[in-house]
N, CA, C and O atoms as a MOPAC input file, in Angstrom:
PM7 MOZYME 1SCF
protein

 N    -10.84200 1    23.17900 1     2.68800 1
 C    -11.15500 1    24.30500 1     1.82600 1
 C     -9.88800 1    24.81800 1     1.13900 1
 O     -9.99600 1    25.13800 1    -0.04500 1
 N     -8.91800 1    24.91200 1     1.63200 1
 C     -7.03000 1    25.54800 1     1.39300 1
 C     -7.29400 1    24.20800 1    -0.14800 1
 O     -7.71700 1    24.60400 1    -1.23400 1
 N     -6.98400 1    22.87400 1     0.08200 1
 C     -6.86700 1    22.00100 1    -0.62000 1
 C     -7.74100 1    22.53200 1    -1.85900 1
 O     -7.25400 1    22.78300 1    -2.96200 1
 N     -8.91900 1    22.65000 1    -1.57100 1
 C     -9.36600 1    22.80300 1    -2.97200 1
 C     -9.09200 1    23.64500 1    -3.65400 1
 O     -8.86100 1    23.50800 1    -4.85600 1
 N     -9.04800 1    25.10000 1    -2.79600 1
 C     -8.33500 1    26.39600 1    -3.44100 1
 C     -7.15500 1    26.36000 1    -4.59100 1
 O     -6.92200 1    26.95600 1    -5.64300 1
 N     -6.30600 1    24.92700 1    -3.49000 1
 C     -5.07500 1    24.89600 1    -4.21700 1
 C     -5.48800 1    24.24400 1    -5.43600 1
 O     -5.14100 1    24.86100 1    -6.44300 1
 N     -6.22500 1    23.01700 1    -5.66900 1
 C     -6.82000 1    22.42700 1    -6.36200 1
 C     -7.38900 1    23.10200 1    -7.25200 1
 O     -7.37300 1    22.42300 1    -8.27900 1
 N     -7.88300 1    24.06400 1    -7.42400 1
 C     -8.66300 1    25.05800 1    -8.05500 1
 C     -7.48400 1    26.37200 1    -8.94500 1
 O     -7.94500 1    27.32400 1    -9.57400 1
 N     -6.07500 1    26.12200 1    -8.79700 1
 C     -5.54100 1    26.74900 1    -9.14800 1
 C     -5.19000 1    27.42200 1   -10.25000 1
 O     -4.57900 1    28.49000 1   -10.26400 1
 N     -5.49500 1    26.93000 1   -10.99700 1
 C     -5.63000 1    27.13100 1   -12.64800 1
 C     -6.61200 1    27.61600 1   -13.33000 1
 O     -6.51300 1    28.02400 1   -14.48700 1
 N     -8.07700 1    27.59900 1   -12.36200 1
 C     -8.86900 1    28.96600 1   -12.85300 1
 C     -8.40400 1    30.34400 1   -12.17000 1
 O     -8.44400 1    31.42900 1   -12.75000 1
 N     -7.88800 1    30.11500 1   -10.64800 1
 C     -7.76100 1    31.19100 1   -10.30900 1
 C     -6.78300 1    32.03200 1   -10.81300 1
 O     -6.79100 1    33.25300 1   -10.65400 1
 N     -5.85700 1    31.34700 1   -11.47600 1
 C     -4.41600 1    31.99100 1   -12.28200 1
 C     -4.80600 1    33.01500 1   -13.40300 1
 O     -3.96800 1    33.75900 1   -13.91100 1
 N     -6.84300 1    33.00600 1   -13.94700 1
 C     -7.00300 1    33.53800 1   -14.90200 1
 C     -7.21400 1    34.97700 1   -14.22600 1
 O     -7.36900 1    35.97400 1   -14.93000 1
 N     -7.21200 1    35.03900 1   -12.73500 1
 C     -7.53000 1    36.18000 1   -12.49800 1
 C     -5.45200 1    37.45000 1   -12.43700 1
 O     -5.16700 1    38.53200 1   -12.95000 1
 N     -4.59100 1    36.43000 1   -11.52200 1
 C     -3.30700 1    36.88400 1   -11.43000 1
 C     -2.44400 1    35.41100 1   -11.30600 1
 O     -2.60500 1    34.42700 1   -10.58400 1
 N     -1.76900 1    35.64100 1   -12.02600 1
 C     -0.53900 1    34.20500 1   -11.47200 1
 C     -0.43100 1    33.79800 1   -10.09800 1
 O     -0.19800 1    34.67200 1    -9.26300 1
 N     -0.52200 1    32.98000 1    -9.85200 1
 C     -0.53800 1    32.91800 1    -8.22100 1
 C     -1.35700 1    33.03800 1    -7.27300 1
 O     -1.04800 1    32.78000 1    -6.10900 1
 N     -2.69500 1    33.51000 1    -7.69100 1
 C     -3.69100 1    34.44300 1    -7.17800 1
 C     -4.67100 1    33.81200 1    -6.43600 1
 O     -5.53300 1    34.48800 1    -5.87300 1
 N     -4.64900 1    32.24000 1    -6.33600 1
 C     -4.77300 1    30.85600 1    -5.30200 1
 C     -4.07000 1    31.39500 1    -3.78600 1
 O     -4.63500 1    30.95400 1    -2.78600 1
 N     -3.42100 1    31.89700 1    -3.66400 1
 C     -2.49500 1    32.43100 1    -2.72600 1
 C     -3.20200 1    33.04400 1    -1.42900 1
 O     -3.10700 1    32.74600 1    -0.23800 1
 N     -4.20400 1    34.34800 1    -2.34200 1
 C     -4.66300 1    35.20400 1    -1.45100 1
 C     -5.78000 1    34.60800 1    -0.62600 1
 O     -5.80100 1    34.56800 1     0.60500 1
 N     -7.03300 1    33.98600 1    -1.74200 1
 C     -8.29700 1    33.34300 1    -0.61000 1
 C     -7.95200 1    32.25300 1     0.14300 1
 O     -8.60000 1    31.97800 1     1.15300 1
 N     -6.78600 1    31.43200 1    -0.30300 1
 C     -6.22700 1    30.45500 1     0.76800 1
 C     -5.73800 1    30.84200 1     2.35300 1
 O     -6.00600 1    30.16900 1     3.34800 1
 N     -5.02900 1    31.98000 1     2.32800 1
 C     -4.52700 1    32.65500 1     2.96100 1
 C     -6.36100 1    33.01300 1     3.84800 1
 O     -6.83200 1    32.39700 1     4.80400 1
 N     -6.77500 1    33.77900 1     3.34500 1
 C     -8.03100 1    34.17500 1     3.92700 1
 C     -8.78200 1    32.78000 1     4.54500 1
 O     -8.62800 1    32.80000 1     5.76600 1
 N     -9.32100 1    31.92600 1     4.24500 1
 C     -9.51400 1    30.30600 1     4.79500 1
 C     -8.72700 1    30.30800 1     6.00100 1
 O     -9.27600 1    30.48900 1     7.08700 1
 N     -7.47000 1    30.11800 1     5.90000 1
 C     -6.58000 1    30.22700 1     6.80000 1
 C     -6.96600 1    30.46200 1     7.98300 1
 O     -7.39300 1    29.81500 1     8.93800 1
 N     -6.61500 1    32.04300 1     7.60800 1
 C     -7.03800 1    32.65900 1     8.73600 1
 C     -8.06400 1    32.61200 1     9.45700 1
 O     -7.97800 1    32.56100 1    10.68300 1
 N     -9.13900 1    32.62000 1     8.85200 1
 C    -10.65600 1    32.28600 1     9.34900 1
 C    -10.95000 1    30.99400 1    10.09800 1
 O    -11.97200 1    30.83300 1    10.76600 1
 N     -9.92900 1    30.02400 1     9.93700 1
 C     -9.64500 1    28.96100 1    10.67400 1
 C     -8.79700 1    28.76600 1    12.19800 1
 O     -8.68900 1    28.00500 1    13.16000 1
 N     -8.39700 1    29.80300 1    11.73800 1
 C     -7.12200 1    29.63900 1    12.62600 1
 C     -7.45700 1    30.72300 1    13.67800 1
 O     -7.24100 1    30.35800 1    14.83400 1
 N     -7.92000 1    31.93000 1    13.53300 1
 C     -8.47400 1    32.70000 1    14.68000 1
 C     -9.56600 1    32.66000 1    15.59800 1
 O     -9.77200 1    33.40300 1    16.55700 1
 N    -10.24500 1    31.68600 1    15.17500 1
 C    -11.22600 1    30.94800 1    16.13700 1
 C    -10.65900 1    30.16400 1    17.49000 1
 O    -10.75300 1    30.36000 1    18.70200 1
 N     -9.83600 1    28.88700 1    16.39300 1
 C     -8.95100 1    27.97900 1    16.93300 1
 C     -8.34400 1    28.50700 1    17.85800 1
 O     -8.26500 1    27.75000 1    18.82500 1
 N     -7.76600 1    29.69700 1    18.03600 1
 C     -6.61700 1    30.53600 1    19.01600 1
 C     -7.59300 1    30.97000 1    20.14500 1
 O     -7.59200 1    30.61200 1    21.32300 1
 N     -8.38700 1    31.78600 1    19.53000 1
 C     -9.34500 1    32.82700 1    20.60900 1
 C    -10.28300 1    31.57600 1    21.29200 1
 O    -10.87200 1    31.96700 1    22.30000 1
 N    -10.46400 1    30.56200 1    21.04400 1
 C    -10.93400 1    29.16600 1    22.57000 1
 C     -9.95700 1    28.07100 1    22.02100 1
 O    -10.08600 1    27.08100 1    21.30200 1
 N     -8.86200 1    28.72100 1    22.71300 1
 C     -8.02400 1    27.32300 1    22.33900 1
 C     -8.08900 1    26.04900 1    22.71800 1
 O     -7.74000 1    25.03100 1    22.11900 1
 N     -8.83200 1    26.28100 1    24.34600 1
 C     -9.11000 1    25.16100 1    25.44000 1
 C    -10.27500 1    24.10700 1    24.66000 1
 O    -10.28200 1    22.87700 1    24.70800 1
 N    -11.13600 1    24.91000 1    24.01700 1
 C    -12.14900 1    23.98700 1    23.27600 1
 C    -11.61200 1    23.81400 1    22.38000 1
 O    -12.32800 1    22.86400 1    22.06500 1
 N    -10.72400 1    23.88600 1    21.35400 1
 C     -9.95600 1    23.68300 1    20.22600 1
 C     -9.27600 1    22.06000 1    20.97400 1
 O     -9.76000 1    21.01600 1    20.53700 1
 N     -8.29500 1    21.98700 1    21.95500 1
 C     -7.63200 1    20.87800 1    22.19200 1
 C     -8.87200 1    19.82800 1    23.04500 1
 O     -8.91000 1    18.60300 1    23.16300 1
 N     -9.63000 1    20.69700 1    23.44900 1
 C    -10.51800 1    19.46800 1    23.61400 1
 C    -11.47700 1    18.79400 1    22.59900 1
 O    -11.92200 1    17.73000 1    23.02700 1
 N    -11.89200 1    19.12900 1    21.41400 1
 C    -12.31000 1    18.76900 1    20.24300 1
 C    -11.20500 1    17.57200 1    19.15000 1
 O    -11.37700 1    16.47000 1    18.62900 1
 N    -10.20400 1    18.46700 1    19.22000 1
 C     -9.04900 1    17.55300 1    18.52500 1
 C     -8.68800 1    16.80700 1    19.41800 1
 O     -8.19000 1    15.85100 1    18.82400 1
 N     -8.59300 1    16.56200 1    20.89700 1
 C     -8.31500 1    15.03600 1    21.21200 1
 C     -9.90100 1    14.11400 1    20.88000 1
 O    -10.00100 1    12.99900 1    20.36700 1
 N    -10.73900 1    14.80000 1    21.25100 1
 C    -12.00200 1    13.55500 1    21.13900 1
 C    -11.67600 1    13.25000 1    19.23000 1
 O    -11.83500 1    12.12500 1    18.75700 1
 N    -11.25600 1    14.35900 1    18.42900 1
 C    -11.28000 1    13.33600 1    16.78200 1
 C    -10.15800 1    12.73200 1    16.56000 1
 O     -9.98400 1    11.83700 1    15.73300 1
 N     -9.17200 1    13.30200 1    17.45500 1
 C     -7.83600 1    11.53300 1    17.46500 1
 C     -7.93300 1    10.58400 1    17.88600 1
 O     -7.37400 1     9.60000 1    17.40100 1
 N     -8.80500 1    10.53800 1    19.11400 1
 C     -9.29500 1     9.38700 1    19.62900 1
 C    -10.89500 1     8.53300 1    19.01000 1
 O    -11.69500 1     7.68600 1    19.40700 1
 N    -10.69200 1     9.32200 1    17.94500 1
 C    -12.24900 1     8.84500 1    17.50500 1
 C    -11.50400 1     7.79100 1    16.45300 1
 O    -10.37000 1     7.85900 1    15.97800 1
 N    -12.69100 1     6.65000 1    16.23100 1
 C    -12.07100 1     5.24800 1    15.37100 1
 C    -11.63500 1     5.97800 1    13.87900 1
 O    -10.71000 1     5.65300 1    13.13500 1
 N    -12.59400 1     7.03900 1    13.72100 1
 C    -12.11900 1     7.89200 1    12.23800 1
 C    -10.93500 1     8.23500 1    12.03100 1
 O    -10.31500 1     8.10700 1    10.97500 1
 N    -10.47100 1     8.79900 1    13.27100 1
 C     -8.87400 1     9.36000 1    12.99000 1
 C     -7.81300 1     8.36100 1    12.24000 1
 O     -6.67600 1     8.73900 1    11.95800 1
 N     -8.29900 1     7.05800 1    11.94800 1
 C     -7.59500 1     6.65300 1    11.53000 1
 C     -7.59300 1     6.64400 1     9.38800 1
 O     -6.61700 1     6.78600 1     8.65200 1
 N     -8.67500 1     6.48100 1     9.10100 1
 C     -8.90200 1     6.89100 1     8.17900 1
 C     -8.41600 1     8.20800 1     7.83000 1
 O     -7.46100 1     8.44900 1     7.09200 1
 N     -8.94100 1     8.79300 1     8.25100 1
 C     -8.66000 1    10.58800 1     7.68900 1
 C     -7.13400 1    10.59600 1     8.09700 1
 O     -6.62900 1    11.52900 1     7.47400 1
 N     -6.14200 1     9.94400 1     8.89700 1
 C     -4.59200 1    10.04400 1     8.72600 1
 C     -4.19900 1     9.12200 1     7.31100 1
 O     -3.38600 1     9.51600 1     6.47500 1
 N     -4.61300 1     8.39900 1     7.26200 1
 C     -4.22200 1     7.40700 1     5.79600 1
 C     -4.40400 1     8.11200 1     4.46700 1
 O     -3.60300 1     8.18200 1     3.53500 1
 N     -6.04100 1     8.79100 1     4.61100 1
 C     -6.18800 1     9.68700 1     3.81200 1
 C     -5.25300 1    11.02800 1     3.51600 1
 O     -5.07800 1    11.42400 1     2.36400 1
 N     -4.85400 1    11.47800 1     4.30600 1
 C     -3.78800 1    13.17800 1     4.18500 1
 C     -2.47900 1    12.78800 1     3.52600 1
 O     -1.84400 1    13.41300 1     2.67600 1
 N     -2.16100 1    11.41100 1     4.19900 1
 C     -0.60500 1    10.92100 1     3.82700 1
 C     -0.75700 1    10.26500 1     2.51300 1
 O      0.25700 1     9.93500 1     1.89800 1
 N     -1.83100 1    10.06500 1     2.07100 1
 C     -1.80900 1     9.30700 1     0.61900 1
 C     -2.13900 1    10.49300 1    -0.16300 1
 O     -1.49300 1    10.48400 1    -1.21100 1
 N     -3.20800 1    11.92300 1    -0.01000 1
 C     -2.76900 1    13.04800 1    -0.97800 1
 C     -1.62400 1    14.05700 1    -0.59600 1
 O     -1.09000 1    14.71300 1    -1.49100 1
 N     -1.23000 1    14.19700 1     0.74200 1
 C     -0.09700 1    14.90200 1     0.70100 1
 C      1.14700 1    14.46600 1     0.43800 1
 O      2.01800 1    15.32000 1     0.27300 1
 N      1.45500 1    13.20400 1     0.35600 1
 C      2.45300 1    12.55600 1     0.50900 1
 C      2.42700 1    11.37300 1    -0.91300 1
 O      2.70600 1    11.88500 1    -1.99700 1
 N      2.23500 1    10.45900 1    -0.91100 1
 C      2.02100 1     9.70200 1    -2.12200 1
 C      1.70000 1    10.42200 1    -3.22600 1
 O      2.47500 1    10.42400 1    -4.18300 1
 N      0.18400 1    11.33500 1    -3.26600 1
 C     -0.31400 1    11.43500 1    -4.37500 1
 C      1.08400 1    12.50400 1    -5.13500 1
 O      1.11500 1    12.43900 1    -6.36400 1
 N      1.65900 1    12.99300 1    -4.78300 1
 C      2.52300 1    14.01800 1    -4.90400 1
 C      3.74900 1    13.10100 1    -5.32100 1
 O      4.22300 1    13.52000 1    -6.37700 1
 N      4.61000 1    11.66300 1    -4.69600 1
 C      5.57300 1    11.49800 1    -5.28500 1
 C      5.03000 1    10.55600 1    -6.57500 1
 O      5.68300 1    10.42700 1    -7.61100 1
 N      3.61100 1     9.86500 1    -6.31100 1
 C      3.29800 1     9.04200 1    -7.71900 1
 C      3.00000 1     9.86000 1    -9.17800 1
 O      2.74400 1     9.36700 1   -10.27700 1
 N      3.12100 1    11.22700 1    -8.80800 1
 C      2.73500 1    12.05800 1    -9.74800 1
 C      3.63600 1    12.96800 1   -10.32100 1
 O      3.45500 1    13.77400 1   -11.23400 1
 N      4.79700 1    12.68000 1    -9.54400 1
 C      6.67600 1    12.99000 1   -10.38200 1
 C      6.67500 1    12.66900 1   -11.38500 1
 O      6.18100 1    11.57300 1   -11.65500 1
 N      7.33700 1    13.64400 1   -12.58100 1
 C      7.29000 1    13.23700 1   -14.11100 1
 C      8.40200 1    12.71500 1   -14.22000 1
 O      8.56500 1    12.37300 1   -15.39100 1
 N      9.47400 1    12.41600 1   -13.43400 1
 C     10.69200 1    12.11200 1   -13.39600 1
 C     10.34500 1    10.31700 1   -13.93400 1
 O     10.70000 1     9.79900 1   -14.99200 1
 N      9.48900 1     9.62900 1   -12.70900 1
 C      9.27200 1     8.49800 1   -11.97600 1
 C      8.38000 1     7.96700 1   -13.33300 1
 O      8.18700 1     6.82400 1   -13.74700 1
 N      8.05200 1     8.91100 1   -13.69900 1
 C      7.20300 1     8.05700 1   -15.33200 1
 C      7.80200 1     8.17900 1   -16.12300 1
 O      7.51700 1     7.35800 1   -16.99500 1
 N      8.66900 1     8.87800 1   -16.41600 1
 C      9.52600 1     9.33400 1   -17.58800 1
 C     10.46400 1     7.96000 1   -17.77900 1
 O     10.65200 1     7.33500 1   -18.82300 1
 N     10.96500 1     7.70200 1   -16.51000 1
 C     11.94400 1     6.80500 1   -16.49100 1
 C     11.44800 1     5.34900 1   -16.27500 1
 O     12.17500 1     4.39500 1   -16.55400 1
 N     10.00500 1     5.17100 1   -15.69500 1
 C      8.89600 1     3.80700 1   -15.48300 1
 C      8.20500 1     3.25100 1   -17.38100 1
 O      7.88400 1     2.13800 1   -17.79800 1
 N      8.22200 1     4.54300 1   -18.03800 1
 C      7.84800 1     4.23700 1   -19.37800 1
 C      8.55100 1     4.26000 1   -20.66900 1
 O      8.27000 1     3.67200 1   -21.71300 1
 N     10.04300 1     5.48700 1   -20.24200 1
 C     10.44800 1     5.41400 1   -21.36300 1
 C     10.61900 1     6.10400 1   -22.24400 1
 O     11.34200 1     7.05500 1   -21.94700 1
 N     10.16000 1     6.08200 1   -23.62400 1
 C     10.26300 1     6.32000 1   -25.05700 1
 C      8.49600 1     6.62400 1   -24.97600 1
 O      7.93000 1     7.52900 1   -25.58800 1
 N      7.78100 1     5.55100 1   -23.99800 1
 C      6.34200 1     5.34700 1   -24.33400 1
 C      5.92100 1     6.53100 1   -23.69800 1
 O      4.86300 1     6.85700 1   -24.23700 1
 N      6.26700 1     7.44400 1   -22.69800 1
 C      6.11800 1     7.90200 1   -22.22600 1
 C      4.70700 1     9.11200 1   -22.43900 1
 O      4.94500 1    10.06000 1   -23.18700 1
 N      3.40300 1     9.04600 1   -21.83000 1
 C      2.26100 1     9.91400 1   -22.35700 1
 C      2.13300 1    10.70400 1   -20.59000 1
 O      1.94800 1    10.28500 1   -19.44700 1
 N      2.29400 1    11.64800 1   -21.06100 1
 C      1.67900 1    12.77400 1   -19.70100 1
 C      0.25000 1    12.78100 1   -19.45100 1
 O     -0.25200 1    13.27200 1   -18.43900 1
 N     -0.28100 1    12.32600 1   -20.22600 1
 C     -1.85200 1    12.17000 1   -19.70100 1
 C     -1.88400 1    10.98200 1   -19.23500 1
 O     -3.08100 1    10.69400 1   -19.25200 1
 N     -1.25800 1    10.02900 1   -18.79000 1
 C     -1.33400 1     8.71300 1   -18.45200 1
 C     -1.02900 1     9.19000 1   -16.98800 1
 O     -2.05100 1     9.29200 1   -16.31000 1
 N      0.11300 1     9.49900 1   -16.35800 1
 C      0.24800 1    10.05300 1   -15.34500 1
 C     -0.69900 1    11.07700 1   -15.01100 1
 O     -0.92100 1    10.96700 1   -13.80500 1
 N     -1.22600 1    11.82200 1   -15.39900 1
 C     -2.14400 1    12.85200 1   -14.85100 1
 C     -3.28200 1    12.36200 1   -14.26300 1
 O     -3.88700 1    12.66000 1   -13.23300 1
 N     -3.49900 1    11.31000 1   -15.38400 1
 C     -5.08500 1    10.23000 1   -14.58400 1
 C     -4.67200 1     9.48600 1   -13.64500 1
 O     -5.43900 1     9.18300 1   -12.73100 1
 N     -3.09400 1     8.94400 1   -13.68800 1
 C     -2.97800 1     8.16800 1   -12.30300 1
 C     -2.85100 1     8.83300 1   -11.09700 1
 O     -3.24000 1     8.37000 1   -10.02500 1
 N     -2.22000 1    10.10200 1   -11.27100 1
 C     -2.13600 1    11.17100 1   -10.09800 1
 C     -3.74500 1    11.59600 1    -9.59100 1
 O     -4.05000 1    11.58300 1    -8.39800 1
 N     -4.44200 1    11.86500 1   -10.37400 1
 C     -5.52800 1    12.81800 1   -10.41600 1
 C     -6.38900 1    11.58300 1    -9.62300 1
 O     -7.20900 1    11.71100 1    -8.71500 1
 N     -6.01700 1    10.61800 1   -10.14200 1
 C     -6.99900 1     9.19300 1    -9.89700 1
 C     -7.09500 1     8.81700 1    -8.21200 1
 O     -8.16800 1     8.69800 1    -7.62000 1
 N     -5.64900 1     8.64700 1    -7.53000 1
 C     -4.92900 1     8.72100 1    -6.33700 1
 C     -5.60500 1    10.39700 1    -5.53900 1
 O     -5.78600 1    10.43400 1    -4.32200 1
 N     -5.74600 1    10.98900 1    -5.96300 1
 C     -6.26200 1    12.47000 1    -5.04100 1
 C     -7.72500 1    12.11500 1    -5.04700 1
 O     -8.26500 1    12.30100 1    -3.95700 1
 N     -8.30500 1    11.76700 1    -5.76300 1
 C     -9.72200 1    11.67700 1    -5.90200 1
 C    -10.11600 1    10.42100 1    -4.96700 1
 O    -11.26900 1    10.50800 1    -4.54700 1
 N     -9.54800 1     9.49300 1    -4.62900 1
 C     -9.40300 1     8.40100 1    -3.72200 1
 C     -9.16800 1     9.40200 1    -2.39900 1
 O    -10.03300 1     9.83500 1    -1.63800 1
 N     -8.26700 1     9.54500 1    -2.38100 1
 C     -7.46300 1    10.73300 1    -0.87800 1
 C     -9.03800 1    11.33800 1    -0.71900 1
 O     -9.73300 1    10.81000 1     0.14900 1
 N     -9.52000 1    12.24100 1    -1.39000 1
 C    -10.41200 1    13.05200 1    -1.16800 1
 C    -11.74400 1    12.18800 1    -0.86200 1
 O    -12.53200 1    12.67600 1    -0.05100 1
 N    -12.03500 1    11.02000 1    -1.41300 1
 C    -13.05900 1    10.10300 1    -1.01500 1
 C    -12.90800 1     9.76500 1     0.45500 1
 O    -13.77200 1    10.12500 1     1.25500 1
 N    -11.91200 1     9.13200 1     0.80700 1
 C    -11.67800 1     8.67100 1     2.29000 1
 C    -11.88300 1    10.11700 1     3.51300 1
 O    -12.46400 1    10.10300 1     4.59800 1
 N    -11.16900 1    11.25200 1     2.82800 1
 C    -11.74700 1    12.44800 1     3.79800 1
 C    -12.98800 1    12.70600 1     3.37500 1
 O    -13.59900 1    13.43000 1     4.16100 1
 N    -13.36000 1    12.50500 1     2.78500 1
 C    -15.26700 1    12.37200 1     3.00200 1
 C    -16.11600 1    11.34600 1     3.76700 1
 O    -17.21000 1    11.53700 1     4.29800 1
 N    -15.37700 1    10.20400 1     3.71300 1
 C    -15.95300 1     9.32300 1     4.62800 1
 C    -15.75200 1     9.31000 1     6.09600 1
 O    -16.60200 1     9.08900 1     6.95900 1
 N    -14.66600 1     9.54400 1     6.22300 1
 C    -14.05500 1     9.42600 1     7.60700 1
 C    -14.60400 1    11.04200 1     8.01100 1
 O    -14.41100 1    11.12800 1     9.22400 1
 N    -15.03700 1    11.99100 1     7.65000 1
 C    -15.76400 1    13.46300 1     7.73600 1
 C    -17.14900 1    13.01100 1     8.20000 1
 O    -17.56800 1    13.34000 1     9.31000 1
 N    -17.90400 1    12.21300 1     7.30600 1
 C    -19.24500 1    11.88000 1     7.51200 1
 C    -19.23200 1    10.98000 1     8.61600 1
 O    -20.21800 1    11.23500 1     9.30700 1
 N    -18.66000 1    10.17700 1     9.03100 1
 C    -18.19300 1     8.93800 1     9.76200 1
 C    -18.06500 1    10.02600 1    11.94400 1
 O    -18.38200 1     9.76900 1    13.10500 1
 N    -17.42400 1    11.13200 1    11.17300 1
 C    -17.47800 1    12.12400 1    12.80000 1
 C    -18.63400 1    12.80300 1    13.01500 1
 O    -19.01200 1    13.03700 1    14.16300 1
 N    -19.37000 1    13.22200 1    11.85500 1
 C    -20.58200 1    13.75700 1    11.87900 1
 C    -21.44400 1    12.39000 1    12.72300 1
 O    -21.85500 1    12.54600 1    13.87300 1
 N    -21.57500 1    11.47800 1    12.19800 1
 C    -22.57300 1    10.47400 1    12.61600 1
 C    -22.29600 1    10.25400 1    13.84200 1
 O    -23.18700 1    10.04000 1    14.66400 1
 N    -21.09800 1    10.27200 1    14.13400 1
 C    -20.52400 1     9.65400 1    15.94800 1
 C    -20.86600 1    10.81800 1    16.50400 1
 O    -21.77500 1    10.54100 1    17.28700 1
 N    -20.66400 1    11.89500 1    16.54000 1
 C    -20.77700 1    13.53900 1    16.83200 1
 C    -22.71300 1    13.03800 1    16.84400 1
 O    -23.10300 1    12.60500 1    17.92800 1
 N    -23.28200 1    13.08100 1    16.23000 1
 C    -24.57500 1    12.92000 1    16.10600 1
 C    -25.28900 1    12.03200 1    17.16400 1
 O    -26.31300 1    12.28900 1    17.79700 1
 N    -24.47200 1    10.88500 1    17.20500 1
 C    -25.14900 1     9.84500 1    18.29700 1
 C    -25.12700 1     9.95500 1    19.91600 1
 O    -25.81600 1     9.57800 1    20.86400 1
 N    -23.64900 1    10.86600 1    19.63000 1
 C    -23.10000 1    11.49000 1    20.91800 1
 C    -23.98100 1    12.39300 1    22.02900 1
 O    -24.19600 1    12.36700 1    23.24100 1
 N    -24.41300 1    13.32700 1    20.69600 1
 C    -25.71500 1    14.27400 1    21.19300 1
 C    -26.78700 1    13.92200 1    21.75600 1
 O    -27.27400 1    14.62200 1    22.64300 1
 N    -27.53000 1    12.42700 1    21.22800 1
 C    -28.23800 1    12.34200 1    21.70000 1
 C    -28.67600 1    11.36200 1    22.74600 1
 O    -29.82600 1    11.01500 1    23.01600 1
 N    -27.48000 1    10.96000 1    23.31400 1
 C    -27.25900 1    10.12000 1    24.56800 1
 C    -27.76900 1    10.95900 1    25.57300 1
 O    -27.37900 1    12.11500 1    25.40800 1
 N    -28.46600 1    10.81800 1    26.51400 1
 C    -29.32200 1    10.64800 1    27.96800 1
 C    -28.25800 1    11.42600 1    28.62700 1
 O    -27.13600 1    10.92900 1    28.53500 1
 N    -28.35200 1    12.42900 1    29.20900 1
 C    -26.89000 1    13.09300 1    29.91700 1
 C    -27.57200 1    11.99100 1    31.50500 1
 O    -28.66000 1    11.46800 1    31.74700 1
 N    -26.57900 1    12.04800 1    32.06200 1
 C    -26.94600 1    11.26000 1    33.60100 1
 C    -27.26100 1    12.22700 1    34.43100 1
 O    -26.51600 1    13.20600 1    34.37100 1
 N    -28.30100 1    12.27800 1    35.34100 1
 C    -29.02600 1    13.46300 1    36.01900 1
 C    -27.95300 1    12.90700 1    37.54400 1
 O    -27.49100 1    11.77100 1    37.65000 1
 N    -27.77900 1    13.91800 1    38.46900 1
 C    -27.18600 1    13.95800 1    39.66600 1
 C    -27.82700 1    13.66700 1    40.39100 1
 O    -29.04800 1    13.81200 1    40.32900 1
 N    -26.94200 1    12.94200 1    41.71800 1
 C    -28.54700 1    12.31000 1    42.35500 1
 C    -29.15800 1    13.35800 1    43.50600 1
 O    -28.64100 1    14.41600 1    43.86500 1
 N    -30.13800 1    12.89000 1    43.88100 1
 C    -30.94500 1    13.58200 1    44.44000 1
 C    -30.01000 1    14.59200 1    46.00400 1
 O    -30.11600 1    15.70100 1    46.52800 1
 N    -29.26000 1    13.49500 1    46.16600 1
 C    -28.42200 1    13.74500 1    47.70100 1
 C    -27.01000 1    14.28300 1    46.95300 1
 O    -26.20300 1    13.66400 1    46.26000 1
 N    -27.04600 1    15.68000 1    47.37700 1
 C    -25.62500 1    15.98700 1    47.42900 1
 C    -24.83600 1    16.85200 1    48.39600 1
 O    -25.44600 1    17.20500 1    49.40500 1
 N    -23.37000 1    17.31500 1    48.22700 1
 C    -22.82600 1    17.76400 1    49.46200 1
 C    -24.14400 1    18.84300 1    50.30400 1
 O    -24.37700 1    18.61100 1    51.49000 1
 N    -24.87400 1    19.91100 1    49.62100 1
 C    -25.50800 1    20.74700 1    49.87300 1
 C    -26.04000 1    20.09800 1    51.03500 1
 O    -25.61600 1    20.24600 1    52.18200 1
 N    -27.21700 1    19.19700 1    50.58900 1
 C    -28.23800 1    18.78100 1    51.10700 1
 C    -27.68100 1    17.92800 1    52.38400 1
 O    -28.46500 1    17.80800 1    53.32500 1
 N    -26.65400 1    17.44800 1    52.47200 1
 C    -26.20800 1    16.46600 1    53.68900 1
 C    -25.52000 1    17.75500 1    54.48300 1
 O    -24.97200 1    17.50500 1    55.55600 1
 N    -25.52800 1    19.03400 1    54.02800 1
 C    -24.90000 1    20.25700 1    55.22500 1
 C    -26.24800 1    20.53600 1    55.86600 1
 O    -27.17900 1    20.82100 1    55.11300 1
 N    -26.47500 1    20.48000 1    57.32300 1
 C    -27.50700 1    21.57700 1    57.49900 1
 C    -27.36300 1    23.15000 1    57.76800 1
 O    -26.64600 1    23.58500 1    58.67000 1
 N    -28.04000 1    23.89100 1    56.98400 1
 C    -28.22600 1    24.78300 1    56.80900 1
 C    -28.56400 1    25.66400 1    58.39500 1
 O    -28.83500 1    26.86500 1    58.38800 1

């Protein structure tokens, strides 16, 4: 949600310069005070989605828009890759092109935990057996 906010920055600028700032901030938080107040279920959730086959996707995905999409989209790196030829809308579609990929793979690998999360649920819990410490005490 932060991502898109940020993503979204240029309508929100029509309200104050910068002004992406504040509902990001609010997301944030709304994320993050849950996370704190059951933290114990917080680290037990995030190990089952690191250990889930998805985690690998959705890490490829973050590092290719936080990381790649950001240095392939340096005006420096085209300026000096093209030249004289040099068109800023050429880079904008290759940048823009690269996030929209990033953002595809966190949709898949999103839907991909939903479905495992889904199948998870409806596995057979194993019932206890009939004999336990109780029953072997006499009373």
């Amino acid at each position: 949600m932060v991502l898109m906010i940020r993503e979204l920055d240029a309508a929100l600028d029509m309200v104050m310069h910068g002004f992406w700032k504040v509902p990001a901030l609010i997301v944030t938080g709304l994320a993050i005070w849950p996370a704190l107040k059951h933290w114990r279920e917080t680290l037990t959730s995030l190990t089952h989605a690191i250990h889930s086959r998805h985690s690998t996707v959705l890490m490829i995905a973050l590092a290719l828009l936080l990381v790649y999409s950001r240095l392939f989209g340096m005006g420096e790196l085209w300026e000096q890759a093209m030249g004289a030829n040099y068109v800023r809308d050429v880079k904008n579609i290759a940048e823009e092109s690269t996030e929209l990929v990033a953002y595809s793979l966190i949709w898949l690998s999103a839907l991909g935990y939903l479905v495992e999360a889904k199948k998870l649920s409806f596995v057979p819990k194993t019932r206890p057996s009939s004999t336990t410490i109780e029953s072997d005490i006499s009373v």
